[in-house]
PyMOL CGO cylinders between C-alpha atoms (Angstrom):
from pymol import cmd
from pymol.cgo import CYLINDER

trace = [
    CYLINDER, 40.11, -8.05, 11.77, 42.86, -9.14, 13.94, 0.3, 1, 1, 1, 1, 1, 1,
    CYLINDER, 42.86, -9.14, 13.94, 45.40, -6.23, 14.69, 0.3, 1, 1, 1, 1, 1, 1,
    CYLINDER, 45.40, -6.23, 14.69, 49.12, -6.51, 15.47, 0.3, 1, 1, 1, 1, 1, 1,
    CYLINDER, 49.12, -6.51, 15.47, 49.32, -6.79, 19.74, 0.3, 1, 1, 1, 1, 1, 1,
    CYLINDER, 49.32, -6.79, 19.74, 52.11, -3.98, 19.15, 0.3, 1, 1, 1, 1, 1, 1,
    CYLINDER, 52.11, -3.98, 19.15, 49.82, -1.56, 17.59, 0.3, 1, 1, 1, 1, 1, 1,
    CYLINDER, 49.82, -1.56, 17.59, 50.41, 1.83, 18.23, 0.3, 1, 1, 1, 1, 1, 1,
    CYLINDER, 50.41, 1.83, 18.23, 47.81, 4.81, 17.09, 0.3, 1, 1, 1, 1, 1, 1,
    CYLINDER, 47.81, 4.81, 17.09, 46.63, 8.55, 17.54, 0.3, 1, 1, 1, 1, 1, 1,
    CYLINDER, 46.63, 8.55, 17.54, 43.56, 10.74, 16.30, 0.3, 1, 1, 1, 1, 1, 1,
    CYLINDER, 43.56, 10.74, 16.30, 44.14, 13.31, 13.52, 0.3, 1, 1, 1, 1, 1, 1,
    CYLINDER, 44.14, 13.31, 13.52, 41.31, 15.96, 13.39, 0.3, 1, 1, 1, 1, 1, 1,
    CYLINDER, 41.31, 15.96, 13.39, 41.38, 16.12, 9.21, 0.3, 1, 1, 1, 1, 1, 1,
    CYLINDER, 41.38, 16.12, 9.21, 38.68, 17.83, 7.34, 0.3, 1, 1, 1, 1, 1, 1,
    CYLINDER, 38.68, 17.83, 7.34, 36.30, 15.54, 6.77, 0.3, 1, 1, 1, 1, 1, 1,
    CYLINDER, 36.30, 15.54, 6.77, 36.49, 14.59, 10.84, 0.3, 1, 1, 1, 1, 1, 1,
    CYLINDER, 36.49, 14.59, 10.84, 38.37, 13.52, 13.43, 0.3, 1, 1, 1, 1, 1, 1,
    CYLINDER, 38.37, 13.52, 13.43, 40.57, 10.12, 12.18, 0.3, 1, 1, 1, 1, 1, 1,
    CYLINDER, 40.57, 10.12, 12.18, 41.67, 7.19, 14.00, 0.3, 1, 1, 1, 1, 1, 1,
    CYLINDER, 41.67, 7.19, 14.00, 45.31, 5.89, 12.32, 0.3, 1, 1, 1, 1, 1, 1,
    CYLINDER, 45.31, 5.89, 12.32, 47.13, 2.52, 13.81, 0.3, 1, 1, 1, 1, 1, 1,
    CYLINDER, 47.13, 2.52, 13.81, 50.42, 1.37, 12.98, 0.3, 1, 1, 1, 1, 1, 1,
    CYLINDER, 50.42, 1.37, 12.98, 51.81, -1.84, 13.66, 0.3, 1, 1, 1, 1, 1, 1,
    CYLINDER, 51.81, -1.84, 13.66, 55.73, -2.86, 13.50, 0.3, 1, 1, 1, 1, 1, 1,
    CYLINDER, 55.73, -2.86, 13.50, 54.77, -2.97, 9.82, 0.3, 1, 1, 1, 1, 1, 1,
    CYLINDER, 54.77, -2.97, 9.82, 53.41, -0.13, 8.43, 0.3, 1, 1, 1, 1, 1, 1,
    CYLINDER, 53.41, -0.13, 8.43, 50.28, 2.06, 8.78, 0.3, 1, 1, 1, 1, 1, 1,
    CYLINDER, 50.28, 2.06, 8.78, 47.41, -0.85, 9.70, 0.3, 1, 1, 1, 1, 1, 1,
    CYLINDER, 47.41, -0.85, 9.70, 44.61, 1.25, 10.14, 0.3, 1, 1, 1, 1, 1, 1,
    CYLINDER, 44.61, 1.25, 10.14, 42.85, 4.81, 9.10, 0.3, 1, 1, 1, 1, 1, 1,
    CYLINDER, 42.85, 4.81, 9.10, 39.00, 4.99, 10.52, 0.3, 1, 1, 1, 1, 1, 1,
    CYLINDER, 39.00, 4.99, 10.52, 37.21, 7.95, 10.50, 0.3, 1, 1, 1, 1, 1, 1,
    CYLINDER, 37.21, 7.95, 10.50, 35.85, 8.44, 14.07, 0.3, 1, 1, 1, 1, 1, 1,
    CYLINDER, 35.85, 8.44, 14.07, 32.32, 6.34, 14.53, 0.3, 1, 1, 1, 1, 1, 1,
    CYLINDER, 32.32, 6.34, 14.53, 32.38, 4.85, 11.21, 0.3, 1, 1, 1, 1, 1, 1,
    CYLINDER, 32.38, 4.85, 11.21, 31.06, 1.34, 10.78, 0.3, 1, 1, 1, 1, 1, 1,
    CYLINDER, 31.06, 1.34, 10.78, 33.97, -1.38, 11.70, 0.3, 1, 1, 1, 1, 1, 1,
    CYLINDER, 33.97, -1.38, 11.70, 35.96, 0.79, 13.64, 0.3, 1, 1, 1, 1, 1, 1,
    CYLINDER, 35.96, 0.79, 13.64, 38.56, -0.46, 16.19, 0.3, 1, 1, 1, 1, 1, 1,
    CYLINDER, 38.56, -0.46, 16.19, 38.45, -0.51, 19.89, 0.3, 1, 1, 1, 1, 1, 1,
    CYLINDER, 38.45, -0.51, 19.89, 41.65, 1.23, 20.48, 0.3, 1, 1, 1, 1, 1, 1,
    CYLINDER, 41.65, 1.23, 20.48, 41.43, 0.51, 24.47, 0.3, 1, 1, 1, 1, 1, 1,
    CYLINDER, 41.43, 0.51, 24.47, 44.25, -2.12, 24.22, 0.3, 1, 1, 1, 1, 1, 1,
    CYLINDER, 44.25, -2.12, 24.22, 46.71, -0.09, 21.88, 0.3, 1, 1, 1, 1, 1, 1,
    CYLINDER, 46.71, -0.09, 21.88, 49.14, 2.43, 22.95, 0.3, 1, 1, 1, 1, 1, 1,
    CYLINDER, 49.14, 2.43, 22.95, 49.20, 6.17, 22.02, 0.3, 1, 1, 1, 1, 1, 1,
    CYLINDER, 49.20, 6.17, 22.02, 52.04, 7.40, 19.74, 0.3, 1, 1, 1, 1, 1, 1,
    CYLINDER, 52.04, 7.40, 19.74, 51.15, 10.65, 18.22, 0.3, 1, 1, 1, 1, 1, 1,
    CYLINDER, 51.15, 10.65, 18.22, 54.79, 11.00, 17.52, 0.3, 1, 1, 1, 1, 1, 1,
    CYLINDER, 54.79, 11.00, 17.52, 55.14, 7.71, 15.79, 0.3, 1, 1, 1, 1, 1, 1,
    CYLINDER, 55.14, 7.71, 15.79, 56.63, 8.01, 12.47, 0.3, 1, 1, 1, 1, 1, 1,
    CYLINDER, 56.63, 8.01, 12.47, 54.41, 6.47, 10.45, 0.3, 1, 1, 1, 1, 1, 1,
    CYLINDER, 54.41, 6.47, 10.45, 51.81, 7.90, 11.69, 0.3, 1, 1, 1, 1, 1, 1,
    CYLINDER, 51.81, 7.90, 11.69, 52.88, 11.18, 11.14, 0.3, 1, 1, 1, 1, 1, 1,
    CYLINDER, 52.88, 11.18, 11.14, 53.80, 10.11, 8.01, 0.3, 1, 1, 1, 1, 1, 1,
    CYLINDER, 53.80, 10.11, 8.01, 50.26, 9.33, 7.12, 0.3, 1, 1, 1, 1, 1, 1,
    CYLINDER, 50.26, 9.33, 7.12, 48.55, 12.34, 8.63, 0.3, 1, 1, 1, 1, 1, 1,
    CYLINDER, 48.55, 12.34, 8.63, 51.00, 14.74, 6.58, 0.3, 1, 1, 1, 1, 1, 1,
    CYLINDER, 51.00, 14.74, 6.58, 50.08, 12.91, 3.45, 0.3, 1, 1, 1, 1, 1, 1,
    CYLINDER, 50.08, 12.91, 3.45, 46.62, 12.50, 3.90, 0.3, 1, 1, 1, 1, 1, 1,
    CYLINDER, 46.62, 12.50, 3.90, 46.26, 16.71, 4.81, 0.3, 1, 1, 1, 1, 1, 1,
    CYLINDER, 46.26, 16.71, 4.81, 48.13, 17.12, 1.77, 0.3, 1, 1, 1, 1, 1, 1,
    CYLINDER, 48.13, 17.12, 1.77, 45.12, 14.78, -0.62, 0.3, 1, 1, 1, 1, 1, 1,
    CYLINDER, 45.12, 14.78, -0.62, 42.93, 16.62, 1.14, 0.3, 1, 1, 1, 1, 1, 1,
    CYLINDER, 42.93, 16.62, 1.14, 44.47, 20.03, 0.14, 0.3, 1, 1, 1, 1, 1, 1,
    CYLINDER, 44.47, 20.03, 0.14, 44.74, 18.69, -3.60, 0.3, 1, 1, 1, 1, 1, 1,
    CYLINDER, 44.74, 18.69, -3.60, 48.34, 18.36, -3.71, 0.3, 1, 1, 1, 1, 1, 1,
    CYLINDER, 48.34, 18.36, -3.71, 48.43, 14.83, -3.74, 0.3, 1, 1, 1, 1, 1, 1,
    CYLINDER, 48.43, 14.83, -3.74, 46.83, 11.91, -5.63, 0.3, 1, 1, 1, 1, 1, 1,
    CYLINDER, 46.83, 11.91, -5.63, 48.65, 9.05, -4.32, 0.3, 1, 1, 1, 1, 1, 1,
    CYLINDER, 48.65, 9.05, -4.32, 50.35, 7.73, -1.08, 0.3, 1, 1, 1, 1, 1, 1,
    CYLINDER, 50.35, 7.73, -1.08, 53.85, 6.40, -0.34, 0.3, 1, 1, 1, 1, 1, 1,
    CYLINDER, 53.85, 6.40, -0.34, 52.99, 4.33, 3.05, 0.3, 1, 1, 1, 1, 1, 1,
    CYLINDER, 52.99, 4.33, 3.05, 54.10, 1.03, 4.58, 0.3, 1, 1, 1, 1, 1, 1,
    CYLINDER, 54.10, 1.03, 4.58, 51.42, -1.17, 5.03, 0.3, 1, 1, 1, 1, 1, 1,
    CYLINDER, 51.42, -1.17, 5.03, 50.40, -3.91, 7.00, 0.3, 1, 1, 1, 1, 1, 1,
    CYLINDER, 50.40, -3.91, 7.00, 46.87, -5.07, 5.84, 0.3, 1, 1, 1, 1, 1, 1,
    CYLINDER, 46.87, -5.07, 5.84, 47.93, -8.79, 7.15, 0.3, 1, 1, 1, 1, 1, 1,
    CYLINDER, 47.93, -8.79, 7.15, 44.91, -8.10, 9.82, 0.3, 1, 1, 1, 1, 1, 1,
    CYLINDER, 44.91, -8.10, 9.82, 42.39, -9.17, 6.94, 0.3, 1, 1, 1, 1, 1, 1,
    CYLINDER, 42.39, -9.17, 6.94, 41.95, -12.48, 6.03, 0.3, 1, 1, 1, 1, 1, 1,
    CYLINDER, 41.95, -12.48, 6.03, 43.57, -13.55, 2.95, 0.3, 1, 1, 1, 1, 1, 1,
    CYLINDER, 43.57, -13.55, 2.95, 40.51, -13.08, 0.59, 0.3, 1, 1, 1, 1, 1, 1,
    CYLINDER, 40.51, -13.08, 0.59, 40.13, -9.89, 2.73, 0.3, 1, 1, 1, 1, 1, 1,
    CYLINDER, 40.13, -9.89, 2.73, 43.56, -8.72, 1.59, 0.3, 1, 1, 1, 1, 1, 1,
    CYLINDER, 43.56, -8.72, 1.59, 43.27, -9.63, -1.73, 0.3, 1, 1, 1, 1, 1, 1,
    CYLINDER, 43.27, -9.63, -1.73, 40.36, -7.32, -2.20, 0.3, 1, 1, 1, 1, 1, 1,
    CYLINDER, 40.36, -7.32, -2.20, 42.28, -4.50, -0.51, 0.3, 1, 1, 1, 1, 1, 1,
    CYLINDER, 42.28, -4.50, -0.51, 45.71, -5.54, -2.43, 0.3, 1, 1, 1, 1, 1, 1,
    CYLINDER, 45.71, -5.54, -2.43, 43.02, -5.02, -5.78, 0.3, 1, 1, 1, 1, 1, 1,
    CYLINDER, 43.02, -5.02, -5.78, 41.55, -1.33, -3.95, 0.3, 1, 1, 1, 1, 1, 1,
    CYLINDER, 41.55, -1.33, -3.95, 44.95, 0.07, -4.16, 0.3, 1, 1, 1, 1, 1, 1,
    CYLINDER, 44.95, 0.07, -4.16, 45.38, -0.52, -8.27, 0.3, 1, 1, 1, 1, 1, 1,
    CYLINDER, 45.38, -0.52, -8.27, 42.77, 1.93, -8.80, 0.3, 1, 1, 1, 1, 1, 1,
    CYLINDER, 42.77, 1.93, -8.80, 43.57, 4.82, -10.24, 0.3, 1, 1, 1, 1, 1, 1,
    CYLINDER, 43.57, 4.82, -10.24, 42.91, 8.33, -8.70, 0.3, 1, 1, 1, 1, 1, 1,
    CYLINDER, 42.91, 8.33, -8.70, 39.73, 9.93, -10.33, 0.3, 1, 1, 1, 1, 1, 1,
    CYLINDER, 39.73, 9.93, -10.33, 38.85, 6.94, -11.76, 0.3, 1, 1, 1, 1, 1, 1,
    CYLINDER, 38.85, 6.94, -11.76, 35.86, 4.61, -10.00, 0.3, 1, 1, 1, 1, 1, 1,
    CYLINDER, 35.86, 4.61, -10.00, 35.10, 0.46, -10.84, 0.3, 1, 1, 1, 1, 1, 1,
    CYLINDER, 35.10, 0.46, -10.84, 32.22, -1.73, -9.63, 0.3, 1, 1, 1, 1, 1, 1,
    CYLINDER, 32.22, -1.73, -9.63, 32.06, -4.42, -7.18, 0.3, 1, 1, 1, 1, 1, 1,
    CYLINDER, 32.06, -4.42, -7.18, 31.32, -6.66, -10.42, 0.3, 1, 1, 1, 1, 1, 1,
    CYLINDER, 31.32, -6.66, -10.42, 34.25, -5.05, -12.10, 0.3, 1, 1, 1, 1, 1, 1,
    CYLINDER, 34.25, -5.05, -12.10, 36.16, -5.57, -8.99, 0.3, 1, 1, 1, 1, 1, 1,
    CYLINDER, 36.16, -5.57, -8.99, 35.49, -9.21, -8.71, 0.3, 1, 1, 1, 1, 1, 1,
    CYLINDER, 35.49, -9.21, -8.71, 36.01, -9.98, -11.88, 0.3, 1, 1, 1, 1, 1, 1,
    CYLINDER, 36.01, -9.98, -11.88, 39.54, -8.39, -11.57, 0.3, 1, 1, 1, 1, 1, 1,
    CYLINDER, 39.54, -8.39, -11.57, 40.48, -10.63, -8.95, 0.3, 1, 1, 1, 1, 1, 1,
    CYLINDER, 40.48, -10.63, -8.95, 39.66, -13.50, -10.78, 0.3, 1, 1, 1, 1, 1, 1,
    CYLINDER, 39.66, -13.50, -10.78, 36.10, -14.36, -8.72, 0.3, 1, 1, 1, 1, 1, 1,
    CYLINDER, 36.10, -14.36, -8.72, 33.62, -12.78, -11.10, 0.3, 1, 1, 1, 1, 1, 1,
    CYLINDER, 33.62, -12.78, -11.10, 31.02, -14.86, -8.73, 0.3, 1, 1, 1, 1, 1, 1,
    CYLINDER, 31.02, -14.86, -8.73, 31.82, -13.53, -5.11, 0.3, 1, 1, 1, 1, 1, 1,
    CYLINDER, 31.82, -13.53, -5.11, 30.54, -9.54, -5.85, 0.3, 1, 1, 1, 1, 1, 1,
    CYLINDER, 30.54, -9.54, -5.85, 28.95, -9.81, -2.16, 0.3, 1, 1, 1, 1, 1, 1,
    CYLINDER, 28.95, -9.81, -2.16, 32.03, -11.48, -0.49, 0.3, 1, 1, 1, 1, 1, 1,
    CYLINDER, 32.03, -11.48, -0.49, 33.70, -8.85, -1.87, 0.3, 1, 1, 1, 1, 1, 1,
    CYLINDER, 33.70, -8.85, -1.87, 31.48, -6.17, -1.33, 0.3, 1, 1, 1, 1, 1, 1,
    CYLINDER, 31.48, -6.17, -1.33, 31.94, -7.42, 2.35, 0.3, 1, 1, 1, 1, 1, 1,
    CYLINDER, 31.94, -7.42, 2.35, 35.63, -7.25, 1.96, 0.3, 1, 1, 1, 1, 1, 1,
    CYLINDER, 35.63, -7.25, 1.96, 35.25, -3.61, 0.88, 0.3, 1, 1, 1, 1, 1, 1,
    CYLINDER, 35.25, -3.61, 0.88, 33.51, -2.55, 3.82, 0.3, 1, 1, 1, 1, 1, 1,
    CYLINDER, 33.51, -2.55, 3.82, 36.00, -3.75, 5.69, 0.3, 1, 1, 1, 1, 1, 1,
    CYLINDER, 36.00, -3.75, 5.69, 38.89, -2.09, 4.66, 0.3, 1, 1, 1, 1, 1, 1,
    CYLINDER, 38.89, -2.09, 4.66, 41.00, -1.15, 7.16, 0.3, 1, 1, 1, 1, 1, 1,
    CYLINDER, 41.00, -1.15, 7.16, 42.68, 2.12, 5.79, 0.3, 1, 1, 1, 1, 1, 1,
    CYLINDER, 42.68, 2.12, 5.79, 40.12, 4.42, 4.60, 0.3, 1, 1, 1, 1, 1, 1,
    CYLINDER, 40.12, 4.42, 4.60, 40.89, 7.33, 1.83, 0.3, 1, 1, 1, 1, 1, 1,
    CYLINDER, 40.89, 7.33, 1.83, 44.47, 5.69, 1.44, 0.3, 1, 1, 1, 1, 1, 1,
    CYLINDER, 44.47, 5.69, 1.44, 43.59, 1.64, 0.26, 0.3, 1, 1, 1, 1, 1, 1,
    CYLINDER, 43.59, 1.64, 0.26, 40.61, 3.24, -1.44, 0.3, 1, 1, 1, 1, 1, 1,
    CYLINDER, 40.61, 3.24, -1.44, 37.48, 1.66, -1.24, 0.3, 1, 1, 1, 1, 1, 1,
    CYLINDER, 37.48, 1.66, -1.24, 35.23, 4.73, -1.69, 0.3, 1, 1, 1, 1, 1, 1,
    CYLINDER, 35.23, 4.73, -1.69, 36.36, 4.39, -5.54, 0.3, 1, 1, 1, 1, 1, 1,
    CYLINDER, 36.36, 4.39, -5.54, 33.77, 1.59, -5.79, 0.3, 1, 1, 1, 1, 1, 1,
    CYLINDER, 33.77, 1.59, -5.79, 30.59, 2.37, -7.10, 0.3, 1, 1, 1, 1, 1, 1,
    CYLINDER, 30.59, 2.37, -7.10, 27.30, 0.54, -7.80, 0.3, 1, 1, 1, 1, 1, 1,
    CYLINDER, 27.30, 0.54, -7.80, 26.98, -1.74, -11.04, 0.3, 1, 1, 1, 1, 1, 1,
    CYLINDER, 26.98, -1.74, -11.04, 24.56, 1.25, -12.17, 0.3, 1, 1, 1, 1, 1, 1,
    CYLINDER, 24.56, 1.25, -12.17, 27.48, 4.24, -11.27, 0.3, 1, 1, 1, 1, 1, 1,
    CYLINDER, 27.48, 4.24, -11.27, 25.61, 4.70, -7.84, 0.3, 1, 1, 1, 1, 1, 1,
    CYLINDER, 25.61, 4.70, -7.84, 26.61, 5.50, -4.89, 0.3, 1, 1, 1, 1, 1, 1,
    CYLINDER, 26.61, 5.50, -4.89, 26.58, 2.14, -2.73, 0.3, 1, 1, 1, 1, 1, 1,
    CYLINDER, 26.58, 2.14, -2.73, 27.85, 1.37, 1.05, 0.3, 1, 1, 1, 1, 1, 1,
    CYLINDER, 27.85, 1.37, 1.05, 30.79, 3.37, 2.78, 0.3, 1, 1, 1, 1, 1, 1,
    CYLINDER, 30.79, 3.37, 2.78, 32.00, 2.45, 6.14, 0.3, 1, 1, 1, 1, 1, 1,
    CYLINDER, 32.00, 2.45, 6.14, 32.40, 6.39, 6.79, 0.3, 1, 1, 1, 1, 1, 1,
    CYLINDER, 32.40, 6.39, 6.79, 29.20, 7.93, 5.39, 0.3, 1, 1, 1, 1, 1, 1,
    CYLINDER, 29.20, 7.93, 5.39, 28.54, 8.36, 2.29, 0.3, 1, 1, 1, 1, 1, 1,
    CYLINDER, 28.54, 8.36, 2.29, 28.87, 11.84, 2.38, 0.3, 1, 1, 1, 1, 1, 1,
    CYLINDER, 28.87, 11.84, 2.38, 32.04, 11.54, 2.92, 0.3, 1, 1, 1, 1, 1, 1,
    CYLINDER, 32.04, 11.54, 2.92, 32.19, 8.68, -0.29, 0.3, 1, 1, 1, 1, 1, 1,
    CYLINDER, 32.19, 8.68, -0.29, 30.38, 11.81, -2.19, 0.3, 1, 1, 1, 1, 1, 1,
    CYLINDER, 30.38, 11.81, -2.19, 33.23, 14.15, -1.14, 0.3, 1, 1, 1, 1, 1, 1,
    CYLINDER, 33.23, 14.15, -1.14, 36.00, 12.36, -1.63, 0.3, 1, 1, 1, 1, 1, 1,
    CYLINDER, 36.00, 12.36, -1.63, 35.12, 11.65, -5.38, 0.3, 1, 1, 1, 1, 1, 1,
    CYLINDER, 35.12, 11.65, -5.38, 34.80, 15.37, -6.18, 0.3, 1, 1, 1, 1, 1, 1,
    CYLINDER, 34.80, 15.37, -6.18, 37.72, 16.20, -4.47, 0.3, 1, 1, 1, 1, 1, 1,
    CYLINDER, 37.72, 16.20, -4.47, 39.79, 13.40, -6.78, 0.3, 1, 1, 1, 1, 1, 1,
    CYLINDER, 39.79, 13.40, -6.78, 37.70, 14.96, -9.67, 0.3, 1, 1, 1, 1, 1, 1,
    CYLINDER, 37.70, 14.96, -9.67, 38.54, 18.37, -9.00, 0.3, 1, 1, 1, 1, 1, 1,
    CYLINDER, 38.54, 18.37, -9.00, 42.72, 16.98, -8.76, 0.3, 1, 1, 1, 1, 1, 1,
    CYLINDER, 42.72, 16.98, -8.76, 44.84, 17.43, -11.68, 0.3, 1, 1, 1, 1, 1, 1,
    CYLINDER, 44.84, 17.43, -11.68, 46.03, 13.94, -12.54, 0.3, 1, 1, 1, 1, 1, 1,
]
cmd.load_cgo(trace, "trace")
């Protein structure tokens, strides 16, 4: 993942655990939640915890996490990805709150019904956890399968879009 050399960020201590977020010129680039798989190495960015995006993002996300909202109204910049990479992410984002696909379903959305591991791979990768969301995904079978963050964290996020009116 190659990140914007203006990328600004700041930490966010939500409910489910402290979160990395990154903006670049572009739009909100990045939500990690701290120590997950793929995270960034923030040493070269610069701290904004009063960047507007980012503030934008962290007052969204506490409200999905208090059930008061099921979808986000962000800028942003997945251009880090490569362009199968951002394809699959472009695809995350048209699924619809509450509701969960496979990685074969996925695939087969996007047109490459043959590349379920590339795009499992793509999936893990996903930049902006919770808000492009991969932890809709689910195992051909329904089960629970791979998540960055932990999938305890997968777990809870589906009930909490369960318990959500929609």
């Amino acid at each position: 993942m190659k990140h914007h050399p203006d990328t600004r960020f700041t930490t966010w201590d939500g409910p489910m655990g402290r979160m990395v977020l990154a903006a670049s010129p572009r739009g909100l680039s990045g939500v990690w939640f701290e120590g997950q798989r793929h995270g960034p190495d923030t040493s070269a960015w610069r701290q904004a915890p009063d960047h507007p995006v980012l503030q934008q993002a962290i007052s969204q996300l506490q409200q999905y996490f208090d059930g008061q909202r099921q979808h986000f109204d962000l800028p942003l910049d997945l251009s880090g990805g490569t362009p199968f990479q951002q394809q699959v992410w472009q695809a995350l984002l048209g699924i619809t709150p509450g509701a969960t696909t496979s990685y074969g379903g996925l695939s087969a959305a996007i047109g490459k019904p043959a590349a379920v591991r590339a795009l499992g791979a793509a999936v893990g990768r996903n930049p902006v956890s919770v808000i492009v969301p991969c932890h809709r995904v689910l195992g051909s079978d329904g089960s629970l399968t791979g998540y960055a963050g932990g999938l305890e964290r997968k777990t809870a996020l589906l009930r909490l879009e369960a318990q959500a009116p929609h």
